[in-house]
N, C-alpha and C positions, 0 to 999 in steps of 0.2 A: 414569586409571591408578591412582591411591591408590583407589577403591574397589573395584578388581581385585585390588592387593595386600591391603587390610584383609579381602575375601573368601575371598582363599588362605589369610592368617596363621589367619582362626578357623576352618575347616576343617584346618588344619594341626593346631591346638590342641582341637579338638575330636577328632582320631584320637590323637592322645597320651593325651589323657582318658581314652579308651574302651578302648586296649591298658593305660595304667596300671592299670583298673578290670578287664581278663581278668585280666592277673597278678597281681591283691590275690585276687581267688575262685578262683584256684588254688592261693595256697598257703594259704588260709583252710583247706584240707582239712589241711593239717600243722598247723595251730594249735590248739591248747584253748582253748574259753572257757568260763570259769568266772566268772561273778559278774560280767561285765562286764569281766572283765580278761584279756587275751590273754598265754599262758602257751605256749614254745615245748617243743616234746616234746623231750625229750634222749633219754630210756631208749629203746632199741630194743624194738618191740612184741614181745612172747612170746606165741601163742596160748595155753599155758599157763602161767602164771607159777610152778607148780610143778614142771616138770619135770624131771626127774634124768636126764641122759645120763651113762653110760659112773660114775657116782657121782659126778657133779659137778653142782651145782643150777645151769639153765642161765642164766638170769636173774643172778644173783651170783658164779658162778664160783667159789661156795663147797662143800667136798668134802662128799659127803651124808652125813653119821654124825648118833649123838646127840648135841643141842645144833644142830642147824644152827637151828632155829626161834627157836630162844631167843636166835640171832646174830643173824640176819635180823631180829626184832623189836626188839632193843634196841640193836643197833650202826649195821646199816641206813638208820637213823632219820634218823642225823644226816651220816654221811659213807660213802664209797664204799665197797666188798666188798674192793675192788683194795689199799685202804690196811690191810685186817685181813689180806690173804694177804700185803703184801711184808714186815711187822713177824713177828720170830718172837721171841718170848721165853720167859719159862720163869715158874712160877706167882707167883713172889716178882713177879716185871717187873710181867705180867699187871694184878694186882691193883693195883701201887704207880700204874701207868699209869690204870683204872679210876678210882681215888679221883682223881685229876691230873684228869682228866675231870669229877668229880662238883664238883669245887672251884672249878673255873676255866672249865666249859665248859657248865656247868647239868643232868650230865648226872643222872637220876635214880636212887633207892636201888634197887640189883638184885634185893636180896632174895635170894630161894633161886636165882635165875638166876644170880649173879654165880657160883657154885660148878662150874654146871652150863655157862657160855660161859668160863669160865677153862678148865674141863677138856676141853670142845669144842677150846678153841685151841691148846692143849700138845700133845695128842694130836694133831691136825692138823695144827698147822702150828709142831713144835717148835725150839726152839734147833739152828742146825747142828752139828755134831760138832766140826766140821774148818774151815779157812778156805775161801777160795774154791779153791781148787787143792789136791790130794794133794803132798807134796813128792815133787822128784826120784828115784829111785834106780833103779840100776845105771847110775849115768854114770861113762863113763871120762874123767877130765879128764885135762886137758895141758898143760904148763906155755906158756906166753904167751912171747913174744919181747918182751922189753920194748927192744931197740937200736934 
């Protein structure tokens, strides 16, 4: 009887083996390997990575004008597209925000870029006007029953 069971158990253990061993080479096809080091894909694949739909570079979600390259190379780098389109400021901000980066974050001297992703981002993606909402008007109010 024990050598009927110690037979099941390592057939038991050898099919665990062998489904663990299908599931690691099927999702080895989503993994990168690079140097020895397994790296998971985050970025959704773009057949092209440059593509502009509708004027929006589809990869980044950044609006296609001049200066998109010069965002994409030097903001890109280090953190998401998502975080240059929810920030909107104005060229004073821009800039003061830029050096805050170079001080505290490593981020590199822009050179003649810093002029040309400053004016990429004002123009694109400038200060709102207004707050979130238009204020009210033509409202008829009425006085409250306070009893």
């Amino acid at each position: 009887m024990k050598k009927q069971l110690t037979i099941y158990l390592s057939i038991a253990g050898l099919l665990l083996l062998l489904i663990g061993a299908i599931f690691f080479f099927l999702n080895e096809s989503e993994i990168k390997s690079t140097g020895g080091t397994h790296l998971v894909e985050v970025e959704p694949k773009v057949e092209n990575p440059d593509l502009i739909v509708e004027g929006v570079h589809v990869r980044t979600g950044l609006v296609d004008a001049v200066g998109l390259q010069e965002v994409i190379t030097n903001c890109t780098t280090c953190h998401s597209s998502k975080l240059i389109i929810q920030n909107r400021m104005g060229k004073e901000q821009w800039n003061a925000t830029i050096r805050w980066m170079q001080e505290t974050q490593g981020l590199w001297d822009l050179g003649e870029n810093q002029k040309i992703i400053v004016d990429y981002l004002t123009t694109n993606y400038p200060t709102f006007k207004k707050g979130r909402r238009a204020a009210l008007t033509d409202i008829e109010w009425y006085p409250l029953d306070t009893k």
